[in-house]
C-alpha positions as CSV (number, residue, x, y, z in Angstrom):
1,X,3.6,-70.7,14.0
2,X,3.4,-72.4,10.9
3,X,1.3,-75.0,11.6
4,X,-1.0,-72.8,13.9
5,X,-1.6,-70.6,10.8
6,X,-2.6,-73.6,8.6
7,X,-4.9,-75.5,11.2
8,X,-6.7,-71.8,11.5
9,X,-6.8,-71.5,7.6
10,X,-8.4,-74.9,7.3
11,X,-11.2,-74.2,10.7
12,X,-12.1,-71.4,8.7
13,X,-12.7,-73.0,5.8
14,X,-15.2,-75.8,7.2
15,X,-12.4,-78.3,7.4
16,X,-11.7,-81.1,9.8
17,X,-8.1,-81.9,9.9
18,X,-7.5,-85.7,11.3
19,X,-5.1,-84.2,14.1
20,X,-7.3,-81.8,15.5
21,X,-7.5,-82.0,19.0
22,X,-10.8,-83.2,20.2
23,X,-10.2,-84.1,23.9
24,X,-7.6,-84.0,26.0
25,X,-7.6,-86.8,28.5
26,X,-5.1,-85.4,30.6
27,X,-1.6,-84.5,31.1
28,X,-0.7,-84.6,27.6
29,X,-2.7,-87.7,26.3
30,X,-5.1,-86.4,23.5
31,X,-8.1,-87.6,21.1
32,X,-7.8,-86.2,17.6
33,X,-10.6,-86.2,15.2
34,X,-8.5,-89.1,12.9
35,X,-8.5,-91.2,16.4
36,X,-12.3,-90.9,16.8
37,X,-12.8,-92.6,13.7
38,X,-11.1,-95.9,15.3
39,X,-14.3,-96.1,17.8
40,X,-14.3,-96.2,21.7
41,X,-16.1,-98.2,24.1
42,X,-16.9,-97.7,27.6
43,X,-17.4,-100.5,30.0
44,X,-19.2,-99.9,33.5
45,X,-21.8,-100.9,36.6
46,X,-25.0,-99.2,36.2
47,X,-24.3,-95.9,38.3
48,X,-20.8,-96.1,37.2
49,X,-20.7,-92.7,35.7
50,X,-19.5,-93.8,32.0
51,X,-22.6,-92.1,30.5
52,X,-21.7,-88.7,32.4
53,X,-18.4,-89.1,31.6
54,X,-17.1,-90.8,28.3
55,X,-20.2,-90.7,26.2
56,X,-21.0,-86.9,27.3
57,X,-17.2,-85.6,27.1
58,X,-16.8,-87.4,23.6
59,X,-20.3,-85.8,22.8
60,X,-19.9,-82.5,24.0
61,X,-16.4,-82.3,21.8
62,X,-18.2,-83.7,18.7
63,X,-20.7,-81.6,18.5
64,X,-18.4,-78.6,19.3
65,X,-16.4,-79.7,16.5
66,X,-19.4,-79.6,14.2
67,X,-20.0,-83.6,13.6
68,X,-23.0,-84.7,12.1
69,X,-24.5,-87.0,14.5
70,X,-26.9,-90.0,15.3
71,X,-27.8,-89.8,19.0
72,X,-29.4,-93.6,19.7
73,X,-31.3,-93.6,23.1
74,X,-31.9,-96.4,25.7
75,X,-33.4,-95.0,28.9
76,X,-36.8,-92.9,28.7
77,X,-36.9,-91.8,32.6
78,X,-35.6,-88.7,33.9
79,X,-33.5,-87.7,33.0
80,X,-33.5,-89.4,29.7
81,X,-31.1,-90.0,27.4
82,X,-33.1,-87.5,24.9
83,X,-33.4,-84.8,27.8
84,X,-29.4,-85.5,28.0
85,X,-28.8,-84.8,24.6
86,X,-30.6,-82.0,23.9
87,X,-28.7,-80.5,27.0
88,X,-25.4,-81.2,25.0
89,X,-26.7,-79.7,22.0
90,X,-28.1,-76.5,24.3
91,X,-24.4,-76.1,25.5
92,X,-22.4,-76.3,22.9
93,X,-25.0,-74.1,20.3
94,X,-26.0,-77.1,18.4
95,X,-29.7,-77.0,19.8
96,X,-31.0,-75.5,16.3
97,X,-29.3,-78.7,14.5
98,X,-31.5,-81.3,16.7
99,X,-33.9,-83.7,14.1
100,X,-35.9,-85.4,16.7
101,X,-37.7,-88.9,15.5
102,X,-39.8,-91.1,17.7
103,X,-43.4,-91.5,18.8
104,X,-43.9,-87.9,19.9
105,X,-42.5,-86.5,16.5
106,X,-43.9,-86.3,13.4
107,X,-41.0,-86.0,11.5
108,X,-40.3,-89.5,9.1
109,X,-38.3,-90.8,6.5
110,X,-39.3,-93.4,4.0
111,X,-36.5,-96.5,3.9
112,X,-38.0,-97.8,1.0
113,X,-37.6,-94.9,-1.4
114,X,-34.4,-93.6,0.5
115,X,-33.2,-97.2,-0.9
116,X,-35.0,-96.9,-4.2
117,X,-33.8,-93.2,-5.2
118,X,-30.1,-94.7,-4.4
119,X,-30.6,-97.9,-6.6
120,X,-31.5,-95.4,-9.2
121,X,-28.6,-93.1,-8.5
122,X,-26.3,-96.2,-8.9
123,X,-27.8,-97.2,-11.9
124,X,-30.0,-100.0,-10.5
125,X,-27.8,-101.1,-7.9
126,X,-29.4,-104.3,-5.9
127,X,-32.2,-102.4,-4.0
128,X,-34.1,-105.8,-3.5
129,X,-31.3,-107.0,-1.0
130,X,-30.9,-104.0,0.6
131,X,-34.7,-103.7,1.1
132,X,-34.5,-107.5,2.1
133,X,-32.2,-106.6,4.4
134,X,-34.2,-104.0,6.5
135,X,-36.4,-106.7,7.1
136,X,-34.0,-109.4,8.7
137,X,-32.7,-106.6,10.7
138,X,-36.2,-105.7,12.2
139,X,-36.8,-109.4,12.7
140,X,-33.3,-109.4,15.0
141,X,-34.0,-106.4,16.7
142,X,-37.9,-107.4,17.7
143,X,-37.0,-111.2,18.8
144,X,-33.6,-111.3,19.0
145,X,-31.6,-114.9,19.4
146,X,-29.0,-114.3,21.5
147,X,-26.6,-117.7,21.2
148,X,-26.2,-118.3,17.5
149,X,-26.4,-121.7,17.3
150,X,-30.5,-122.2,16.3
151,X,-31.7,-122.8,13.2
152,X,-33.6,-119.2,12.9
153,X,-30.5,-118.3,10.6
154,X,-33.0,-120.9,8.1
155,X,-36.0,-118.9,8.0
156,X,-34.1,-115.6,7.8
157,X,-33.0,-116.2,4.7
158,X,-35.7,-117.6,3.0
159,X,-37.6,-114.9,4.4
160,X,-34.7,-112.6,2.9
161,X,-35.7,-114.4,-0.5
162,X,-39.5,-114.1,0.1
163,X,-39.1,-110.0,-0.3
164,X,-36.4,-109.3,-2.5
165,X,-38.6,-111.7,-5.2
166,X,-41.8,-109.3,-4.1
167,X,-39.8,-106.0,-3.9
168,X,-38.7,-106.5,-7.6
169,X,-42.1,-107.6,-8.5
170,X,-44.0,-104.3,-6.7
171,X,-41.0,-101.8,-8.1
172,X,-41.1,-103.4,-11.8
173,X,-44.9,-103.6,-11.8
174,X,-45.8,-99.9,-10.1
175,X,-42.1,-98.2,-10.7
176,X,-43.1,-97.0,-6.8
177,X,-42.0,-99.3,-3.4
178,X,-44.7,-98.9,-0.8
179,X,-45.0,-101.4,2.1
180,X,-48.4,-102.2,1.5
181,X,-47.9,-103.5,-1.7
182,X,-44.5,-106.0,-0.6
183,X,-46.9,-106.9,2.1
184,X,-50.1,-107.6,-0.2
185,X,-47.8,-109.8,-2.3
186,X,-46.7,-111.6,0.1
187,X,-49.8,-112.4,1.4
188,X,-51.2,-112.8,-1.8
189,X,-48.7,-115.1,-3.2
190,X,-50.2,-119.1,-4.3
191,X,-50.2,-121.5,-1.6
192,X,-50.1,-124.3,-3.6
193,X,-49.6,-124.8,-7.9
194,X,-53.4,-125.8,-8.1
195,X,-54.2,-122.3,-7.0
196,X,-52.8,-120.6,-10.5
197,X,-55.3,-122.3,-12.4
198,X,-58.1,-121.1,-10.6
199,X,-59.8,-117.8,-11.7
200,X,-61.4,-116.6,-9.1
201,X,-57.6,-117.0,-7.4
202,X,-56.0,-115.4,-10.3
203,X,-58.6,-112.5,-10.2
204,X,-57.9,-111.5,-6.7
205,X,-54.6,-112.1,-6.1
206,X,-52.4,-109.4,-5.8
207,X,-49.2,-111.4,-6.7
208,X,-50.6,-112.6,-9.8
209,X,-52.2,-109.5,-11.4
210,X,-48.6,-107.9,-10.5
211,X,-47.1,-110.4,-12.8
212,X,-50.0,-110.4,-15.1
213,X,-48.7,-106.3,-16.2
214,X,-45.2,-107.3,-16.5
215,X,-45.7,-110.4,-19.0
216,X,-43.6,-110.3,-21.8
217,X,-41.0,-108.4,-19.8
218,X,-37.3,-110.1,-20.4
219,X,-36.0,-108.3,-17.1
220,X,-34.1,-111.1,-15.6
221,X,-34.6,-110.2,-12.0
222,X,-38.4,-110.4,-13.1
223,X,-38.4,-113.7,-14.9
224,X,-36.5,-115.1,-11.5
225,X,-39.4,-113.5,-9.3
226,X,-41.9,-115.4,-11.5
227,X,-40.4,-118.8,-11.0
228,X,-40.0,-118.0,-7.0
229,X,-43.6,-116.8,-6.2
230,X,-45.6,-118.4,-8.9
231,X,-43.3,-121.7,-9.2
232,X,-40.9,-122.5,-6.1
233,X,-42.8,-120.9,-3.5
234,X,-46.6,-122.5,-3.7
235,X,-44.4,-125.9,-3.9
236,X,-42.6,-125.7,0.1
237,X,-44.2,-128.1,2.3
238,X,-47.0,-126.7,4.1
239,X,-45.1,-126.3,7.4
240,X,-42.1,-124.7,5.6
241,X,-44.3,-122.3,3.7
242,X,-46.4,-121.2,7.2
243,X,-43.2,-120.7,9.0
244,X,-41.8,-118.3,6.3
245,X,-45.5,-116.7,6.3
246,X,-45.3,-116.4,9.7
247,X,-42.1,-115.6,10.1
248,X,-41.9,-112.2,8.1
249,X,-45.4,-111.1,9.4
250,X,-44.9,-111.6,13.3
251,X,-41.2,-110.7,12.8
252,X,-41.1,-107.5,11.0
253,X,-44.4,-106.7,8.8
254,X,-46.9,-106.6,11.8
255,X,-45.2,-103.8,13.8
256,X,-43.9,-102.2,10.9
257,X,-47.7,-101.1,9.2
258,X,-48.3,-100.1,12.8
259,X,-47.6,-96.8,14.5
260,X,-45.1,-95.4,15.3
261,X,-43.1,-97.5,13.1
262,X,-44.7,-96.9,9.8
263,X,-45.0,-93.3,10.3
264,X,-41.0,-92.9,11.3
265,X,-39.8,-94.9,8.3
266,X,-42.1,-95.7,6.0
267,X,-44.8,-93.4,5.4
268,X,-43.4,-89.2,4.2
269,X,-40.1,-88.5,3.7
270,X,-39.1,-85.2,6.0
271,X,-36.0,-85.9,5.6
272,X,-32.9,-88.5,4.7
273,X,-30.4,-89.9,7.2
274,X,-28.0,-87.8,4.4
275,X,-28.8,-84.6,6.1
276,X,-25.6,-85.7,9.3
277,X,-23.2,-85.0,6.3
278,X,-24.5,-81.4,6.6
279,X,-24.5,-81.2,10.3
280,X,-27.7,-82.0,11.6
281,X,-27.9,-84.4,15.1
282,X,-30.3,-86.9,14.4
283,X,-32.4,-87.8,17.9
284,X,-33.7,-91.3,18.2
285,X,-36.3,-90.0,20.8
286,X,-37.6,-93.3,21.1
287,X,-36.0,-95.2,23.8
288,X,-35.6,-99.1,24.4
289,X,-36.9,-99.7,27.5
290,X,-39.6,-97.3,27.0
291,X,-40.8,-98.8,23.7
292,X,-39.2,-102.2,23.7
293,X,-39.2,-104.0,20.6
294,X,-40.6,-100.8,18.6
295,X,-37.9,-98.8,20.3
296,X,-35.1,-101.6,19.2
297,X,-36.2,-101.4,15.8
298,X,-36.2,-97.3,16.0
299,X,-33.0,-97.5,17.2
300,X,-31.7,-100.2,15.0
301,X,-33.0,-98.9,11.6
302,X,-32.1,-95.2,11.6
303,X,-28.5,-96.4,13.0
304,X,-28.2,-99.0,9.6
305,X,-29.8,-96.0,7.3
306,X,-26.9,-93.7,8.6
307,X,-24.3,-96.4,8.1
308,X,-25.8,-97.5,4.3
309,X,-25.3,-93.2,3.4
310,X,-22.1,-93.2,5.2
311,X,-21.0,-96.6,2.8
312,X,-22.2,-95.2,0.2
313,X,-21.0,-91.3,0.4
314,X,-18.0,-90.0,-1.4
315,X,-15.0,-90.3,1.4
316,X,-12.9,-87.5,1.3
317,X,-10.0,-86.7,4.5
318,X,-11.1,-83.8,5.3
319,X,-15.4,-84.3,4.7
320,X,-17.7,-83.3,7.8
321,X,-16.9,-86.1,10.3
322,X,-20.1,-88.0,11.5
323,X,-20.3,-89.6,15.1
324,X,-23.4,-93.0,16.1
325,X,-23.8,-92.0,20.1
326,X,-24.8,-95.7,21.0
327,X,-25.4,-96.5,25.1
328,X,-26.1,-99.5,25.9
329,X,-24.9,-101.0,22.7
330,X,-25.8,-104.5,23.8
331,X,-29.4,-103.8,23.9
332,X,-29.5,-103.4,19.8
333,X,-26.4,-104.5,18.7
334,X,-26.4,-106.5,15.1
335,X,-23.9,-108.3,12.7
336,X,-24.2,-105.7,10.6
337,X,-22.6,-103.1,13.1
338,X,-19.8,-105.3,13.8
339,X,-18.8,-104.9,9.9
340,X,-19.5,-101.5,9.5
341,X,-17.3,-101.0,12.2
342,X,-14.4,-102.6,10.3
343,X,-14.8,-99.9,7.4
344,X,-15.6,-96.6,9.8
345,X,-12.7,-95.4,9.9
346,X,-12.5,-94.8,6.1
347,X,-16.3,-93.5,6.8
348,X,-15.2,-90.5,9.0
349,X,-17.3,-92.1,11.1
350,X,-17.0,-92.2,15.1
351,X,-18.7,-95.1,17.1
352,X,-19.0,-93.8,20.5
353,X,-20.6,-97.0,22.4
354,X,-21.1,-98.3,26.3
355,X,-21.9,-101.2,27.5
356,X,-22.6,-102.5,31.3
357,X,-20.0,-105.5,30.9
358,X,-18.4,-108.0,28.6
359,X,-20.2,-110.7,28.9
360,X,-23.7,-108.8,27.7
361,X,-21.8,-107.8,24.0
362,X,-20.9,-111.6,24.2
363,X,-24.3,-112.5,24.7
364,X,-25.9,-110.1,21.9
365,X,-23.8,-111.6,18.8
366,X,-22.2,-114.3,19.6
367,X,-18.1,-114.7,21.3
368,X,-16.4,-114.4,17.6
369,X,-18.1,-111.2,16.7
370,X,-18.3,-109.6,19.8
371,X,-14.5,-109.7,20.1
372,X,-14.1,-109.3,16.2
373,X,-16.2,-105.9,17.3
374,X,-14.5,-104.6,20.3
375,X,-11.0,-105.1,18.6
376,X,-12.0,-102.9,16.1
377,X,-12.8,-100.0,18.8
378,X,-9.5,-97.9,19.5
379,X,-10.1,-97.0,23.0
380,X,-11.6,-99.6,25.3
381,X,-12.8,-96.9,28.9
382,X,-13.0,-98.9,31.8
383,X,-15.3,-97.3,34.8
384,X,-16.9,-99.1,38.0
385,X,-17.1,-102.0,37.7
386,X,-16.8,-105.9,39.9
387,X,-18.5,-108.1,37.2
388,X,-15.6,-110.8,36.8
389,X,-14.9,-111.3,33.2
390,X,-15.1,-107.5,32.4
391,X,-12.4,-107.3,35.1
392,X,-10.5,-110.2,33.4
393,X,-10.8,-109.2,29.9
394,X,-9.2,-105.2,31.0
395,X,-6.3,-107.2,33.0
396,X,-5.9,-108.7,29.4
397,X,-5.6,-105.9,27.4
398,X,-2.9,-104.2,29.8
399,X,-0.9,-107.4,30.2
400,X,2.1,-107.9,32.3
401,X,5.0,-106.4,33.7
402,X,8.1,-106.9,35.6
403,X,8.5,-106.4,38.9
404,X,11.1,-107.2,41.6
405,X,10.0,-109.2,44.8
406,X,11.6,-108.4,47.9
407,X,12.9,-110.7,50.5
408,X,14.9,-111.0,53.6
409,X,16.8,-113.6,55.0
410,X,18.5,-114.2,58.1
411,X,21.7,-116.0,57.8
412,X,24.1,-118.1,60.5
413,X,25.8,-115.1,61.1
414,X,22.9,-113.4,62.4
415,X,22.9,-111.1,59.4
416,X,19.9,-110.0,57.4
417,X,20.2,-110.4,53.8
418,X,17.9,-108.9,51.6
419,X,17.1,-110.7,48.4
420,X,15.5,-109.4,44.9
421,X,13.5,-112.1,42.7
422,X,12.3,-110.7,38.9
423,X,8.8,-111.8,38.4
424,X,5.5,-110.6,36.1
425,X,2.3,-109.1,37.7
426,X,-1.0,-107.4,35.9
427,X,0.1,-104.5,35.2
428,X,-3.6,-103.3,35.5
429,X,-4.9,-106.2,38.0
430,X,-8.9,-106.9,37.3
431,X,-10.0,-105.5,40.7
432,X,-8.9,-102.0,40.1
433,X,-11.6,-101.0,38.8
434,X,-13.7,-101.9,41.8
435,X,-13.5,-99.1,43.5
436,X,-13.3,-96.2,41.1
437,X,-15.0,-92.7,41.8
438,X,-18.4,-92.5,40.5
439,X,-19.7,-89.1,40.6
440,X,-22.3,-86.9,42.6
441,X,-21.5,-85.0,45.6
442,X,-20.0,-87.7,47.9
443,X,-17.1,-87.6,45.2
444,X,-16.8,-84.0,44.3
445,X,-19.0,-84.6,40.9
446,X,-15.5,-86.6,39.5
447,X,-15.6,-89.7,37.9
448,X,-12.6,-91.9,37.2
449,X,-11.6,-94.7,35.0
450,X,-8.8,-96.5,32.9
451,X,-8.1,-95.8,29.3
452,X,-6.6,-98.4,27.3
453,X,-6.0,-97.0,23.4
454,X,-4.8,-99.9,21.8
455,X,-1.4,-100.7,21.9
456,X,-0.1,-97.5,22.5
457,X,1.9,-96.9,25.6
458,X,1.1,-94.1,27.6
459,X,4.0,-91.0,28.6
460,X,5.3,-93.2,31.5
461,X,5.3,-96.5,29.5
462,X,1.7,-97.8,31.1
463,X,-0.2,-99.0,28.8
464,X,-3.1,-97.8,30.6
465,X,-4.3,-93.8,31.7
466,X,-6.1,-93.2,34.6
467,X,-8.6,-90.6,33.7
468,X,-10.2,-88.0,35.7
469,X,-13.7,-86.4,34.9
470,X,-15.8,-83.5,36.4
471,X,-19.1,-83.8,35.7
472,X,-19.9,-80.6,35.7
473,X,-17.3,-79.3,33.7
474,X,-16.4,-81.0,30.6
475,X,-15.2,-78.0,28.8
476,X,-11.7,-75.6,28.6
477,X,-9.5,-75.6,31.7
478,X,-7.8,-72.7,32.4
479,X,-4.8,-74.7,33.9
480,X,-3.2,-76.3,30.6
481,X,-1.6,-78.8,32.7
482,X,-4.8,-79.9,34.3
483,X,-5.6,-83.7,35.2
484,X,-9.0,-83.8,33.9
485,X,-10.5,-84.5,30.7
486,X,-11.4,-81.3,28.5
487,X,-12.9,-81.1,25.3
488,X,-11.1,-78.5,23.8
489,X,-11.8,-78.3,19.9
490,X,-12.7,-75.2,18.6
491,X,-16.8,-74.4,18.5
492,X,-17.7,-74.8,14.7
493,X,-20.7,-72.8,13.3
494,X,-25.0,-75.1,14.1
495,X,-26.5,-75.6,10.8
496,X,-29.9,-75.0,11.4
497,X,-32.6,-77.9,10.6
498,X,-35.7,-76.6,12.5
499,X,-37.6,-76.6,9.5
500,X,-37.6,-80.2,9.1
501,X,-39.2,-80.8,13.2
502,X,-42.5,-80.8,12.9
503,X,-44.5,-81.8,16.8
504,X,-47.1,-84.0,17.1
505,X,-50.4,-81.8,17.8
C-alpha cells in the first residue's frame, strides 16, 4: 500500500519513476521506464509484423506515459509511417502534442543558431566543430560509404577543417551564422597565394573582406582561420583543393540551400528540438524512400539535434523521459548514433529501432560499430525472419543448454536397455524464428517473436520470451494473467504544441 501511495504521489506530480511499468510482455515479464533507457531493437523479414508489433506497443506506451518523442520515418506509402504515428498519437490523446517537419510543413528550425545560442549559453563552447559536424553528417547521410575501408574518411576531415575555419570567420565577422555566408566563404576563399595580392581579387572576395573587418583582432581562433584560408588553404595542390571544393558542395552545401532542406533547418526558427523535454512528438514527415537522400538527411539531422539537447540538458532521474522512434535504422544509421547510444541511458533517452536483418546494420557502419551498437541495446526482438546470419547471431545470444539424449539398446539377453548421454543444444536454434506468426487475418491479427533482454533469465530459466502480440489491441487486458503484450502505464496529461504547426498553403 505503501509503495502504491508513493508511485501515485509522484504520477501526480509529473514524475517518471525508473520502475514504472511501461509494458508488460507477458506473464509477469515487464518493461519499466529505467529499462527503456537501455534501447531495444527489433529484427524481422519485411511483412514480419515488427513495426505493428514492437515499435507500435513500445510507442503506444511511451506516449501514454507522456515521453517527449522523435518519430523518424522510412516508408511514405499507405499507410505511411507518418499516417501510423499520428494514429498512435490519436489513441493515446497525444494528437495535440504532434510537431510535424517535412516537405509539406512549414514549420523549421535553424541548426546554425540552435548551435550558436548554445555556444553562447556555454560561454563560447566549440560551436565551429559542432557546426562542422552537421556537415560531415549530411555528407554520410546523402552518399553514404558503406565498408569503411576508403579513403573518403580524408576529405571528411579536411572538409570538417574547411568550415569550422569559415564558421568562426562569418560568426566573428557578422556576430550572426547564416548558411549563405559559410557557403560564400567558402567559395570565395584564394585559390592560390598570388590571388591575395590582387585587388580586384581582394575587392570581391567574400573571404577576404571578412578578414579585412576583423584585422587587428587577437582572437586566437581568428588568427588560426587567417592562416587556414588566406595561408594553408590557397597552397593544397590543385587536385587536393578541387576535391575538398567539391566535396562540401556536392556533399552537403548543394541540397542544403535547396528546398526542403534549407527551409526545415536552416532558414526560421519555429521551434528547437528542446521543445521533446516538454512533451511535444516531433514528426519527421519526410520519409527515406520517398525523398531519398533529402529524406536521409531530414531524418539524420533532426535525430543528431535531439541527441546534441539531450547531451547537453541537465540529467535529473526523474526528468520527462524522451524516446528516438527509428525503423529501418540501417537506412540512416551513423557513427555518431552508435556513441550516443553508449550515454542514453544517463540521457533518459529510449532508442526504439528495427532493422530487416543483421547483416544490413553491419553493412551501414562497419562490423565493430555495428556490434559495439547492438550491445548497447537492452532488448534485442526477434520476429520472422530466414535470413541466415540474423538467425545465427539470435542462436548466439541465447547460447546453449543441456540436454539428455536418449538411446536404446538391445543387449544378448534380448533385453532393451535404455541409455541417457548429457550433451549441449541451441537453446533457441536459428530456424525458430522461421515460422513465427505475422499478423492479419490468416493469424487472428497476432504477431509473435523472441525476446532476448540481455543476460537476464526469464521466470523459467530461458533466456529467451516468446512474445505474443495483437495487433489490434495493444492496450489494458482485463485478464491480468494474459499472454499478450500490454502497455499498461498510466495516461499522462498532451502538452499542446499546435501553435508551433503551421501547413504549407
Amino acid at each position: 500500500m505503501k509503495h502504491f501511495l508513493l508511485r501515485l504521489l509522484f504520477h501526480l506530480s509529473g514524475c517518471w519513476l525508473p520502475g514504472e511499468v511501461l509494458l508488460r510482455w507477458g506473464r509477469g515479464a515487464t518493461l519499466t521506464i529505467g529499462q527503456s533507457f537501455e534501447g531495444s531493437i527489433s529484427f524481422g523479414a519485411s511483412g514480419s509484423g515488427k513495426s505493428s508489433a514492437a515499435i507500435s506497443a513500445q510507442t503506444v506506451a511511451m506516449m501514454r506515459a507522456g515521453f517527449g518523442m522523435v518519430f523518424l520515418t522510412t516508408k511514405g506509402t499507405s499507410p505511411s509511417d507518418a499516417e501510423l504515428c499520428l494514429s498512435m498519437a490519436r489513441e493515446t490523446g497525444r494528437a495535440n502534442s504532434v510537431v510535424r517537419i517535412g516537405p509539406s510543413h512549414r514549420t523549421g528550425f535553424n541548426i546554425l543558431r540552435f548551435e550558436m545560442e548554445n555556444a553562447r549559453e556555454l560561454n563560447n563552447g566549440d560551436m565551429a566543430a559542432n557546426v562542422a559536424a552537421y556537415f560531415s553528417t549530411a555528407a554520410d547521410l546523402a552518399a553514404p560509404h558503406r565498408d569503411g575501408k576508403t579513403g573518403e574518411h580524408i576529405w571528411k576531415q579536411a572538409v570538417e577543417s574547411l568550415v569550422r575555419h569559415a564558421v568562426t570567420l562569418v560568426f566573428r565577422a557578422t556576430g550572426d551564422l547564416r548558411l549563405d555566408d559559410i557557403v560564400s566563404v567558402v567559395k570565395s576563399a584564394p585559390q592560390s597565394l598570388a590571388q591575395l595580392n590582387e585587388p580586384a581579387w581582394c575587392r570581391e572576395s567574400y573571404c577576404f573582406q571578412l578578414f579585412e573587418r576583423l584585422t587587428g583582432s587577437a582572437d586566437r581562433n581568428v588568427h588560426l582561420a587567417r592562416r587556414y584560408l588566406l595561408g594553408e588553404f590557397p597552397n593544397f595542390a590543385p587536385d587536393t583543393r578541387n576535391s575538398v571544393l567539391f566535396t562540401f558542395s556536392a556533399g552537403c552545401a548543394d541540397l542544403f540551400q535547396r528546398e526542403p532542406l534549407h527551409g526545415m533547418f536552416f532558414a526560421a526558427t519555429d521551434y528547437t528540438p528542446d521543445i521533446i523535454f516538454d512533451g511535444a512528438i516531433i514528426l519527421c514527415d519526410c520519409p527515406v524512400l520517398q525523398y531519398r537522400e533529402v529524406g536521409r538527411i531530414a531524418n539524420g539531422l533532426i535525430r543528431v539535434g535531439a541527441q546534441r539537447a539531450l547531451e547537453r540538458r541537465a540529467r535529473h532521474r526523474m526528468d520527462r523521459p524522451v524516446a528516438i522512434i527509428w525503423d529501418e535504422a540501417q537506412k540512416t544509421l551513423l557513427r555518431s548514433d552508435v556513441s550516443f547510444q553508449e550515454t542514453a541511458r544517463s540521457a533518459r533517452c529510449a532508442v526504439v529501432a528495427a532493422t530487416q536483418h543483421f547483416p544490413a546494420l553491419l553493412d551501414a557502419v562497419g562490423a565493430d560499430l555495428a556490434k559495439s551498437f547492438l550491445g548497447n541495446l537492452r532488448c534485442k526482438l526477434f520476429f520472422q525472419n530466414n535470413e541466415p546470419e540474423t538467425g545465427k547471431y539470435m542462436e548466439s545470444l541465447c547460447g546453449d543448454k543441456e540436454t539428455e539424449k536418449r538411446s536404446k539398446t538391445e543387449g544378448s539377453d534380448g533385453k532393451r536397455n535404455t541409455t541417457y548421454t548429457p550433451e549441449r543444444e541451441a537453446a533457441l536454434p536459428k530456424e525458430a524464428s522461421h515460422n513465427l506468426k505475422t499478423g492479419g487475418e490468416a493469424d487472428s491479427f497476432e504477431i509473435t517473436g523472441f525476446l532476448v533482454a540481455g543476460s537476464k533469465k526469464q521466470k523459467n530459466g530461458d533466456p529467451y520470451k516468446k512474445l505474443i502480440f495483437h495487433q489490434k489491441q495493444l492496450g489494458p487486458d482485463w485478464w491480468p494473467f494474459s499472454r499478450r503484450v500490454q502497455a499498461v502505464v498510466r495516461q499522462r496529461p498532451s502538452p499542446d504544441f499546435r501553435y508551433i504547426q503551421r501547413e504549407a498553403p
